[in-house]
MOPAC internal coordinates of N, CA, C and O (Angstrom, degrees):
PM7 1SCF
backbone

  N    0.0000 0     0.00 0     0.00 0    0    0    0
  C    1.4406 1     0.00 0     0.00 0    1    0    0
  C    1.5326 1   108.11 1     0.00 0    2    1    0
  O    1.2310 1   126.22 1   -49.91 1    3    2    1
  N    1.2584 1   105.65 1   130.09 1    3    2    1
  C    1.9599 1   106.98 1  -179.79 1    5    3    2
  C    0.9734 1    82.16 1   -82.14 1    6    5    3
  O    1.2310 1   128.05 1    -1.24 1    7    6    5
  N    1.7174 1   102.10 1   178.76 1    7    6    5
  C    1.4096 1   123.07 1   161.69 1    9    7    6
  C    1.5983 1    93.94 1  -129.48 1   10    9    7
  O    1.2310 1   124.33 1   -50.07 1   11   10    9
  N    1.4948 1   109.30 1   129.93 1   11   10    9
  C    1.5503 1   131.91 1   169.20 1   13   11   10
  C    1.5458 1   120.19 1   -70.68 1   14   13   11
  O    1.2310 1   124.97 1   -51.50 1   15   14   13
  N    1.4652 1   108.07 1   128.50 1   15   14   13
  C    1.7020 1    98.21 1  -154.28 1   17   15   14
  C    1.8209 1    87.36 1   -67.37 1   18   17   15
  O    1.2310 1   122.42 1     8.14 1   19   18   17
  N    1.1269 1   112.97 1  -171.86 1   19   18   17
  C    1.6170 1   156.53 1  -173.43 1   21   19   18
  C    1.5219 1   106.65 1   -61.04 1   22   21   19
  O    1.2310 1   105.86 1  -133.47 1   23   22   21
  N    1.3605 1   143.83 1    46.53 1   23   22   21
  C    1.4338 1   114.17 1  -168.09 1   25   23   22
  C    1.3833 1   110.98 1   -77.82 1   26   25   23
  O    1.2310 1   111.48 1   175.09 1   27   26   25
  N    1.2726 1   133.65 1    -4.91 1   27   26   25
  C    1.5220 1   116.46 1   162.14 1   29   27   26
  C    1.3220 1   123.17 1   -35.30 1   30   29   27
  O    1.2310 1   127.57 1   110.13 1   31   30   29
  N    1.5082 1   103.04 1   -69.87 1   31   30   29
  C    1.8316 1   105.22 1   167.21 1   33   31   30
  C    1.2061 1   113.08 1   -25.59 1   34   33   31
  O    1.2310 1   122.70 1   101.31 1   35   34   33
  N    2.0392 1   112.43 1   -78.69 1   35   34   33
  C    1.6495 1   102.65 1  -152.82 1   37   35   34
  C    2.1069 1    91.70 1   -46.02 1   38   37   35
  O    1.2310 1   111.36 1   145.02 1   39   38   37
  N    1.3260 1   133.87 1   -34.98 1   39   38   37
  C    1.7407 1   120.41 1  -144.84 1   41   39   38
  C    1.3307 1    87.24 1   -60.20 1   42   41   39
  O    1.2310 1   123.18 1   139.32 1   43   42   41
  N    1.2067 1   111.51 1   -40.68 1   43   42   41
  C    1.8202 1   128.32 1  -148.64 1   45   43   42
  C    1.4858 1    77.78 1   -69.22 1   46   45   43
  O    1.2310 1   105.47 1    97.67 1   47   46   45
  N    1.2580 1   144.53 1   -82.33 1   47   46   45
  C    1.4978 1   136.43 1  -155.23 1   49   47   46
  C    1.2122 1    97.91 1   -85.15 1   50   49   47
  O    1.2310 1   107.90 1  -161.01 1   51   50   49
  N    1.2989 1   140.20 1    18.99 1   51   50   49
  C    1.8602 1   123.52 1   135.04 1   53   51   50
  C    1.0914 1   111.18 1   -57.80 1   54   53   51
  O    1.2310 1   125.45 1   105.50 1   55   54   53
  N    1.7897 1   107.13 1   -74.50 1   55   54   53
  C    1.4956 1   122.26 1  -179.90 1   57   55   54
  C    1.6149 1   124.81 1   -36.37 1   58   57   55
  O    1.2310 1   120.75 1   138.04 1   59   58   57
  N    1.7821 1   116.18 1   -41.96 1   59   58   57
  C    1.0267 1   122.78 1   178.07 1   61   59   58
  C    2.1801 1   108.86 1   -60.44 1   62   61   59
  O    1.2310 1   127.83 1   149.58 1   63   62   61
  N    1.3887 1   102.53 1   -30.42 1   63   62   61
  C    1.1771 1   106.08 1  -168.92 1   65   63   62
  C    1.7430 1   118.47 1   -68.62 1   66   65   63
  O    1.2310 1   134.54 1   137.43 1   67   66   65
  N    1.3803 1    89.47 1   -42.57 1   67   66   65
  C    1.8631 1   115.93 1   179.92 1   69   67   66
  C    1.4327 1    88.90 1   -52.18 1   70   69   67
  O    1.2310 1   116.72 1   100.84 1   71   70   69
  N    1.9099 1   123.85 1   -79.16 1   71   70   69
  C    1.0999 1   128.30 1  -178.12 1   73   71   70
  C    1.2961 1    95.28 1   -18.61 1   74   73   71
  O    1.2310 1   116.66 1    67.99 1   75   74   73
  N    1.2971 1   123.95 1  -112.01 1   75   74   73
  C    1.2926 1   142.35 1  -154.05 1   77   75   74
  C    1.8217 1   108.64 1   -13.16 1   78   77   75
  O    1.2310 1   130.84 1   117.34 1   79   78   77
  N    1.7611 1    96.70 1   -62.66 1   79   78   77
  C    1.2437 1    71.22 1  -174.27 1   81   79   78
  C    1.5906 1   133.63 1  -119.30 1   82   81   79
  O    1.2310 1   135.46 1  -124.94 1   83   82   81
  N    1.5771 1    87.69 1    55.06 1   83   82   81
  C    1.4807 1   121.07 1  -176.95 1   85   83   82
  C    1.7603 1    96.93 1   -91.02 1   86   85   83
  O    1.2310 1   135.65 1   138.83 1   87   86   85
  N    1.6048 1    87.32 1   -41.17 1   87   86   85
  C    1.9606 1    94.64 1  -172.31 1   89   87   86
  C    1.7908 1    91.10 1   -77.00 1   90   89   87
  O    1.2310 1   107.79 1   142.38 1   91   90   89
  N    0.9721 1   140.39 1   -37.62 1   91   90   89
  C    1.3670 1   128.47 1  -154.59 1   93   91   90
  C    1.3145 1   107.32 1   -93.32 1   94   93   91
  O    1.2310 1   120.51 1   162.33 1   95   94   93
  N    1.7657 1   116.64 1   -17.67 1   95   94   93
  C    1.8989 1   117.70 1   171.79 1   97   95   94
  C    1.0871 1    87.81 1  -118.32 1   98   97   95
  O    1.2310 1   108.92 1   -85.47 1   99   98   97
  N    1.6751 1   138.34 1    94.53 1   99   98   97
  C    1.4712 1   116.66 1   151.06 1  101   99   98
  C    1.7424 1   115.68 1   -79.91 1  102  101   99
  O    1.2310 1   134.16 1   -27.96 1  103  102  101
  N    1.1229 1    90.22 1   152.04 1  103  102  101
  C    1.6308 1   101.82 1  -171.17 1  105  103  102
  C    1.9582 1   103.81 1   -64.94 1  106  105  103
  O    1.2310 1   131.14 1   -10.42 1  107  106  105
  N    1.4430 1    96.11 1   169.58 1  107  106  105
  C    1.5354 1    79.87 1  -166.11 1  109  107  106
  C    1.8811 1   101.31 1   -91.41 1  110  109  107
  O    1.2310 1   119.36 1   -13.27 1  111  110  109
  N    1.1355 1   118.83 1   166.73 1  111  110  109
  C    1.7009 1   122.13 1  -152.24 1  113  111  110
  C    1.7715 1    80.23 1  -108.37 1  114  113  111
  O    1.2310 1   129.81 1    -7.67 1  115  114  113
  N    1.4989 1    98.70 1   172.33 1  115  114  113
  C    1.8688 1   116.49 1  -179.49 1  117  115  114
  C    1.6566 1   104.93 1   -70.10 1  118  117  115
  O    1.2310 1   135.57 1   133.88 1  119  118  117
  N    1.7235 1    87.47 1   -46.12 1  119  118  117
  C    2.0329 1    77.89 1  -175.90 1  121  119  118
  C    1.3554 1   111.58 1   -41.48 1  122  121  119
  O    1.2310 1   125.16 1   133.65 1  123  122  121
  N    2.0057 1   107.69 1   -46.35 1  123  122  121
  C    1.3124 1    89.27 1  -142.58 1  125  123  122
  C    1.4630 1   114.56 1   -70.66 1  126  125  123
  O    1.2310 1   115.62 1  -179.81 1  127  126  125
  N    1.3922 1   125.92 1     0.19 1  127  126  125
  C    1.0940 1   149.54 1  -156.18 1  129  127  126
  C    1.8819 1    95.43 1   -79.55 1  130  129  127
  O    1.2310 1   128.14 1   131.64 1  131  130  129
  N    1.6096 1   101.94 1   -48.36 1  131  130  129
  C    1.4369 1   103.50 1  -163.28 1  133  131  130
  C    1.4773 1   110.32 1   -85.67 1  134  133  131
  O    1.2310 1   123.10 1   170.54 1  135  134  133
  N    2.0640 1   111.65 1    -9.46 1  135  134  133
  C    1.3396 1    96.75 1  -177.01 1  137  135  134
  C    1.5635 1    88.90 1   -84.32 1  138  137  135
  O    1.2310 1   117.51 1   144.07 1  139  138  137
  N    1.0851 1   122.35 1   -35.93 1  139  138  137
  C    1.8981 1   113.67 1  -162.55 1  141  139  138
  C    1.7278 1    99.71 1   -67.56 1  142  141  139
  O    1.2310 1   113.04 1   179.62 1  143  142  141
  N    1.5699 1   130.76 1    -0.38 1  143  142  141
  C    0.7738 1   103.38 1   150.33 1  145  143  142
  C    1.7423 1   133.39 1  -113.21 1  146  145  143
  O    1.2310 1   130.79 1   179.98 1  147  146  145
  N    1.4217 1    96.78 1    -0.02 1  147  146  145
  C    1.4584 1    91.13 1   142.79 1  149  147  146
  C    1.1244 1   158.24 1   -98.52 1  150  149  147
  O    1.2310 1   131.76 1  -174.29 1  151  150  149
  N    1.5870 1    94.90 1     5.71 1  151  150  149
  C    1.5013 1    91.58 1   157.81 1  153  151  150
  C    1.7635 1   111.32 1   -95.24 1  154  153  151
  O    1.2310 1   118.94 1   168.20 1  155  154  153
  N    1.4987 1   119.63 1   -11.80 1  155  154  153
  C    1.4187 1    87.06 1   154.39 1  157  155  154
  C    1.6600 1   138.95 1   -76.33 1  158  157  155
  O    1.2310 1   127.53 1  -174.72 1  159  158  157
  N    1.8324 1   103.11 1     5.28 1  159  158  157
  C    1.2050 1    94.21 1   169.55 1  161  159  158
  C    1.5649 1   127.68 1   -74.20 1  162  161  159
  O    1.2310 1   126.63 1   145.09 1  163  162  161
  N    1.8656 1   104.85 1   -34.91 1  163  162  161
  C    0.9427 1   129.01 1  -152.45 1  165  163  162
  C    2.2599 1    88.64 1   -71.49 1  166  165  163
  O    1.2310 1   133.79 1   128.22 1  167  166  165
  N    1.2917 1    90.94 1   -51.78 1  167  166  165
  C    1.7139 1   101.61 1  -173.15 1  169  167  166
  C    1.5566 1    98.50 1   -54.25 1  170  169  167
  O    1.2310 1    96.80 1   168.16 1  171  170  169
  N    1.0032 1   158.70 1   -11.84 1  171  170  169
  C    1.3341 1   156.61 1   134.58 1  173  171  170
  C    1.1466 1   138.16 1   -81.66 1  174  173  171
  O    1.2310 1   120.67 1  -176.58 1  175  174  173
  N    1.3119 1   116.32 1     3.42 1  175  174  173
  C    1.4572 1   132.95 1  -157.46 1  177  175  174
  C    1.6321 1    95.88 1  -116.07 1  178  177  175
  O    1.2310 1   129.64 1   127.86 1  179  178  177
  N    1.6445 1    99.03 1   -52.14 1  179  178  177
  C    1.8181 1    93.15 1  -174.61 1  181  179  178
  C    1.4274 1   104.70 1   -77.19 1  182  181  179
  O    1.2310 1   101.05 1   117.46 1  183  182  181
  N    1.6805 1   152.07 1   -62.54 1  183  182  181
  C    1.1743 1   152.91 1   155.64 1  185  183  182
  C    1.8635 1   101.71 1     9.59 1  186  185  183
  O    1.2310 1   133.58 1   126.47 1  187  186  185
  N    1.1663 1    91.35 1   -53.53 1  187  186  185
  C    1.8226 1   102.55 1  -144.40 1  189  187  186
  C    2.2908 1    96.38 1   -90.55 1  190  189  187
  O    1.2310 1   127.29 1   167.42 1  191  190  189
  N    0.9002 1   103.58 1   -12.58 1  191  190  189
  C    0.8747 1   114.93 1  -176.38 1  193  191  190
  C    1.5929 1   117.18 1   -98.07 1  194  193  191
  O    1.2310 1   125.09 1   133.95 1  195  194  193
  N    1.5376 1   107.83 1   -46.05 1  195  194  193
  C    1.3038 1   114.66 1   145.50 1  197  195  194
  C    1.1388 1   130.38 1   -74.15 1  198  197  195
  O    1.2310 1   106.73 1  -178.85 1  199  198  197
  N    1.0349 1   142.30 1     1.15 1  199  198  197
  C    1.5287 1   134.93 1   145.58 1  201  199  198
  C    1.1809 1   102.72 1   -75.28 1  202  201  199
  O    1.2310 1   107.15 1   140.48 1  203  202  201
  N    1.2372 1   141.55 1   -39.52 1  203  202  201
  C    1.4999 1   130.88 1  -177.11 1  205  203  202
  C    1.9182 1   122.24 1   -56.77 1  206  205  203
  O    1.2310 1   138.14 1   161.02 1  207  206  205
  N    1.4893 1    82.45 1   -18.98 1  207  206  205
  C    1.4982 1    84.99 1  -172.98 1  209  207  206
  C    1.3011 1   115.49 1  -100.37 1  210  209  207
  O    1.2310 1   123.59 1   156.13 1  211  210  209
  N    1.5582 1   110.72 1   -23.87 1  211  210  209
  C    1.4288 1   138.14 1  -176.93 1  213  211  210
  C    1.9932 1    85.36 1   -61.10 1  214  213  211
  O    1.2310 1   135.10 1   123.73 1  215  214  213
  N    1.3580 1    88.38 1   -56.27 1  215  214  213
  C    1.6975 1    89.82 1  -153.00 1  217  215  214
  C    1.4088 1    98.33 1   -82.18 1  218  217  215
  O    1.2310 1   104.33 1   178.55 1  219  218  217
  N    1.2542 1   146.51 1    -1.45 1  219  218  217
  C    1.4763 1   120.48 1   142.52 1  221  219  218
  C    1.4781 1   152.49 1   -86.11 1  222  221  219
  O    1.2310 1   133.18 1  -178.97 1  223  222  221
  N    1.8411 1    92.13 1     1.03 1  223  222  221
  C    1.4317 1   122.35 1   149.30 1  225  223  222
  C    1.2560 1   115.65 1   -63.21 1  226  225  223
  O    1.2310 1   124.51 1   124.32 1  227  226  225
  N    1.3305 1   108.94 1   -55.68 1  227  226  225
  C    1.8732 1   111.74 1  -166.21 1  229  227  226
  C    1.8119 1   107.36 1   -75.97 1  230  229  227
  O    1.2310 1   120.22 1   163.93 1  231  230  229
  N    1.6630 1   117.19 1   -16.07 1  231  230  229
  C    1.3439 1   113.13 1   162.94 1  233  231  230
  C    1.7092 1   103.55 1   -81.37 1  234  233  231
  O    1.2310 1   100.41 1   149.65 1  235  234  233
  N    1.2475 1   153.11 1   -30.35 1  235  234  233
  C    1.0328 1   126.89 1   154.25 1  237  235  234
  C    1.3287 1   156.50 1   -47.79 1  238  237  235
  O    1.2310 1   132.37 1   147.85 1  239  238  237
  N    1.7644 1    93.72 1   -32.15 1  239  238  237
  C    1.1945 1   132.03 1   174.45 1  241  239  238
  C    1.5678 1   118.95 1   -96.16 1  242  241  239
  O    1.2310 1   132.64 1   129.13 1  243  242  241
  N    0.5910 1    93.20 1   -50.87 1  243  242  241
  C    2.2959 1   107.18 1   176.64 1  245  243  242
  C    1.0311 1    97.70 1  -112.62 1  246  245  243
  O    1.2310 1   101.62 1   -81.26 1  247  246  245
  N    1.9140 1   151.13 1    98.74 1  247  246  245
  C    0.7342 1   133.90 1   160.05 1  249  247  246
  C    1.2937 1   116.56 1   -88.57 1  250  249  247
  O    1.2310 1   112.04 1   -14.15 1  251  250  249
  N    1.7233 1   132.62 1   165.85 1  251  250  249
  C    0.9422 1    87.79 1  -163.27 1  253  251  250
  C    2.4374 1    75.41 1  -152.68 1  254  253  251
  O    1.2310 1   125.44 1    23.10 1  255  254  253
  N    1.0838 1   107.15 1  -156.90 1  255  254  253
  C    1.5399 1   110.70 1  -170.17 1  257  255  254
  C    1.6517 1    86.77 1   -83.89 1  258  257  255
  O    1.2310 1   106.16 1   120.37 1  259  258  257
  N    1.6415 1   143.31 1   -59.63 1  259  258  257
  C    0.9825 1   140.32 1  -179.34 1  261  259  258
  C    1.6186 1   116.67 1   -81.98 1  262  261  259
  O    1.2310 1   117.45 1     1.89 1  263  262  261
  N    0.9451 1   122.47 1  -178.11 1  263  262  261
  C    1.7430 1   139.47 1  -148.98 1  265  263  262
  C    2.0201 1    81.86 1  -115.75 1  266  265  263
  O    1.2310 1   129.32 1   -75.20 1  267  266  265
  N    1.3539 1    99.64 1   104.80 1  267  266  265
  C    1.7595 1   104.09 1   155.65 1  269  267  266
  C    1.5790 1   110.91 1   -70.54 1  270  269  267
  O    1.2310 1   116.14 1   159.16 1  271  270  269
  N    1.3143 1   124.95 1   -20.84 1  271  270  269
  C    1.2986 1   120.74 1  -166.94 1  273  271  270
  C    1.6836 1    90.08 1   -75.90 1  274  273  271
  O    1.2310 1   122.76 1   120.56 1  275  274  273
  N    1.8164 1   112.33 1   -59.44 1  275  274  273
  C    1.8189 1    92.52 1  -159.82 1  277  275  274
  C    1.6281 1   109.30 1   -62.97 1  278  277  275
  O    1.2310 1   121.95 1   148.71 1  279  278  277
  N    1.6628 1   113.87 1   -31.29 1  279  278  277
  C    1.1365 1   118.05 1  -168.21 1  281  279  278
  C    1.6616 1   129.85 1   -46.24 1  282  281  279
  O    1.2310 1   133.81 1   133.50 1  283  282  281
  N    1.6948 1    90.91 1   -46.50 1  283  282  281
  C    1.4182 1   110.79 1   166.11 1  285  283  282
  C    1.2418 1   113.65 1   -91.43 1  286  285  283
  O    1.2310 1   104.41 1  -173.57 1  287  286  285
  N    1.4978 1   146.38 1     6.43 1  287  286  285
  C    1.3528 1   119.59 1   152.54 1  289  287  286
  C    1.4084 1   103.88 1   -79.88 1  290  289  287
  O    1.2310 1   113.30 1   142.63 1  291  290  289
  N    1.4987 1   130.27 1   -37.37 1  291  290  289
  C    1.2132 1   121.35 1  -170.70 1  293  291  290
  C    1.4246 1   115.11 1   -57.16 1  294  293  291
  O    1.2310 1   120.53 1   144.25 1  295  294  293
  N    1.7216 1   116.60 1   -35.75 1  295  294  293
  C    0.9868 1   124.93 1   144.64 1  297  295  294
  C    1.6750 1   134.76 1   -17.03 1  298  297  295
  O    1.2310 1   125.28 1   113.89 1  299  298  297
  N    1.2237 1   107.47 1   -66.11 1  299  298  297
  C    1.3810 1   137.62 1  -175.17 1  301  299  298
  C    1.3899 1    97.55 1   -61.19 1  302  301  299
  O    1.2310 1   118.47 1   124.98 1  303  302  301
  N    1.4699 1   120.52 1   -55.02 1  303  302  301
  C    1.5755 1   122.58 1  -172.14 1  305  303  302
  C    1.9754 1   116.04 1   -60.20 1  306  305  303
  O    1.2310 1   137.41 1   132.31 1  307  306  305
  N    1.6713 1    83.88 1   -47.69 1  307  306  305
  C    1.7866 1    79.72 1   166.80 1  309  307  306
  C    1.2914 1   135.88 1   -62.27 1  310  309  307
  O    1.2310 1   125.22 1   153.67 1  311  310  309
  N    1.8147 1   107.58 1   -26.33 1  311  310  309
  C    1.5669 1   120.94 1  -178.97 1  313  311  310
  C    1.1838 1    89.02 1   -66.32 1  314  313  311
  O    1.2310 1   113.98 1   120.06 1  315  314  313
  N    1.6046 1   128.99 1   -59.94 1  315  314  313
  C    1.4308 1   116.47 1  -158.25 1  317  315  314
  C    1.8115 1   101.09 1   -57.24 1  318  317  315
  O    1.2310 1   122.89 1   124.72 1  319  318  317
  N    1.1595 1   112.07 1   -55.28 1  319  318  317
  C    1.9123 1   107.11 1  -164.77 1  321  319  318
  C    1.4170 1    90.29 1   -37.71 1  322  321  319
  O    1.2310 1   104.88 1   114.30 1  323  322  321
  N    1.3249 1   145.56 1   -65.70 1  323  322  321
  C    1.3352 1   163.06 1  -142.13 1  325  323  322
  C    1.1035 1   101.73 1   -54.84 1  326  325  323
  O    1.2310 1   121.92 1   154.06 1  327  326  325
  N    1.3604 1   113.93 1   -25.94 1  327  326  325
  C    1.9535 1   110.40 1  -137.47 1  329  327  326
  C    1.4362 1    74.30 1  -115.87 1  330  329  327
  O    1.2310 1   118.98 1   135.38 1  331  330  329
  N    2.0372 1   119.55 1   -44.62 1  331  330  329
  C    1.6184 1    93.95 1  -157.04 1  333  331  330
  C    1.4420 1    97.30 1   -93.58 1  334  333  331
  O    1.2310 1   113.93 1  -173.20 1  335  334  333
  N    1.5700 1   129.09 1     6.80 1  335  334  333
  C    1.5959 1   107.00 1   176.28 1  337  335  334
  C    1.6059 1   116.88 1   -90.76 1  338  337  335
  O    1.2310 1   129.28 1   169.56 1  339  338  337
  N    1.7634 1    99.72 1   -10.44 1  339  338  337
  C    1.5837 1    96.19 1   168.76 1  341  339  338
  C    1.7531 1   108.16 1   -81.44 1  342  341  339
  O    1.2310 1   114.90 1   173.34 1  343  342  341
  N    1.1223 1   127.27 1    -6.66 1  343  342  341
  C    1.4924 1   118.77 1  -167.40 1  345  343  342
  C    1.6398 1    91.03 1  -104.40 1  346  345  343
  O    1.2310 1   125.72 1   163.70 1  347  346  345
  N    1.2103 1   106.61 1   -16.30 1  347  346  345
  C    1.5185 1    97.29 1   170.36 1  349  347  346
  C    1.6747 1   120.21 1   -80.50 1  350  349  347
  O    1.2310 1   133.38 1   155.44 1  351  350  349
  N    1.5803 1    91.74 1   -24.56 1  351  350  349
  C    1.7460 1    92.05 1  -177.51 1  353  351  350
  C    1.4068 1   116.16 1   -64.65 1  354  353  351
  O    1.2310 1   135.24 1   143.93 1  355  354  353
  N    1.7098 1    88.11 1   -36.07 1  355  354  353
  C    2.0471 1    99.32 1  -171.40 1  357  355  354
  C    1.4839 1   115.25 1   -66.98 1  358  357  355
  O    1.2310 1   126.52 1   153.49 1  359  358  357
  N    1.6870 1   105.07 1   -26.51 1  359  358  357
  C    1.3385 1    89.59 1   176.22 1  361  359  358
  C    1.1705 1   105.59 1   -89.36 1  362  361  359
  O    1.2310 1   109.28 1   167.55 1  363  362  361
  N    0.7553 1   137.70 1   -12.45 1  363  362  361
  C    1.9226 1   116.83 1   154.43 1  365  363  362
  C    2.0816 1    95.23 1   137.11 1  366  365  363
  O    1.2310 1   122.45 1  -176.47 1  367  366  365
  N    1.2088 1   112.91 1     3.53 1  367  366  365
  C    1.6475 1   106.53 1   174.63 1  369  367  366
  C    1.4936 1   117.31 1   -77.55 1  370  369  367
  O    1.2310 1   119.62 1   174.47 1  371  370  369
  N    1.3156 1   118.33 1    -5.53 1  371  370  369
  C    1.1190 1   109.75 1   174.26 1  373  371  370
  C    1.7368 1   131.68 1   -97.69 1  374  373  371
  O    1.2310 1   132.30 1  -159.31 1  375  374  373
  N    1.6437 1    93.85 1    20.69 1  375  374  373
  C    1.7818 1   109.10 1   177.87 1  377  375  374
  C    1.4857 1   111.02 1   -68.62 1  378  377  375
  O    1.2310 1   120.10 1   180.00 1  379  378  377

């Protein structure tokens, strides 16, 4: 008659393993989903908003053959892409 090794143990140090590195990669949660997308609203939202205001001062003040207001919001819209695709890289979505 053999004797069959122990598989309780190896389950017990599967399970212990998953744990581990269940706690050390947690998956990502819903909030965090809704702050990364508000701050990419906000990172395009303020840019674009301040150019709008920038540029209807500087058409009062500097007028000029073109519109400072569309020039610099369009402006504003690219700073923001700029601003939120590097904060997207850092947090790690751009692998």
């Amino acid at each position: 008659m053999t004797k069959e090794p122990d598989k309780s143990a190896d389950d017990i140090g599967r399970r212990a393993e998953r744990m581990k590195y269940a706690r050390d990669n947690p998956a990502p949660s819903p909030l965090s989903g809704i702050s990364t997308f508000g701050m990419i609203g906000w990172s395009i939202a303020v840019p674009t908003v301040g150019g709008a205001f920038l540029g209807l001062w500087l058409d009062r003040v500097a007028p000029q053959d073109f519109s400072w207001t569309i020039a610099l919001v369009l402006g504003g819209v690219v700073l923001g892409g700029l601003i939120s695709w590097a904060w997207i890289s850092k947090e790690g979505g751009g692998e």
